[in-house]
Steps between C-alpha positions, in 0.01 A plus 500: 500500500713186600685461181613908609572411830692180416716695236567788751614167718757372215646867483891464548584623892667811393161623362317650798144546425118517610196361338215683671087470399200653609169537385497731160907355375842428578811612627841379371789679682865410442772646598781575226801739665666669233194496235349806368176538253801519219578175588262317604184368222225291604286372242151254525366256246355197430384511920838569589730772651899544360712739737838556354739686724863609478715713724806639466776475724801766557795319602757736610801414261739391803295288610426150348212203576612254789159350492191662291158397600309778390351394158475791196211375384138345609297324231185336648172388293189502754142296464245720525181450672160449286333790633814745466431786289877602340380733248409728797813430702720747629876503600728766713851429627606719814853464636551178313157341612265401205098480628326367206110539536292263306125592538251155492265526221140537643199344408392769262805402275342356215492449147089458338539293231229603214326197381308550098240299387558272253 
């Protein structure tokens, strides 16, 4: 899990987010204020995880930007562990708080390989 934890390290400081494991998968949670499900897509492969987010802003029109620090949109590309099982993952955002659960694959995960004689 290092290579996770060391890209969850090299996240810009805006992103405010939580890289928990325990014994059966892991927890990704990120916070993302102004994302819904419509626009917000997460997407694994190749043993990696893609979250895209954008967020609108309403900007009263009497207003105008003195300083903006609040970025639209999040694009991060995460390692994922060897033992992560994405095909099984699942994703909910609450109140602007993504919690993306990626279940480890267990020992039973495997692939026999028939072998004919020649």
């Amino acid at each position: 899990m290092s290579a996770l934890r060391e890209a969850f390290a090299d996240l810009p400081d805006a992103v405010f987010a939580d890289l928990l494991e325990s014994d059966d998968g892991y927890l990704l949670v990120v916070d993302l204020p102004g994302v819904t499900a419509d626009t917000l897509d997460v997407v694994a492969r190749d043993g990696r995880v893609s979250i895209e987010a954008r967020r609108e802003k309403d900007v009263p029109a009497e207003f105008r930007y003195e300083r903006e620090d609040r970025s639209l949109f999040l694009d991060v590309d995460l390692p994922l562990p060897p033992d992560a099982n994405p095909e099984a993952a699942d994703a909910e955002i609450s109140r602007g708080v993504l919690e993306l659960s990626i279940p480890k694959r267990t020992s039973t995960d495997e692939t026999r390989i028939e072998i004919r004689d020649a």
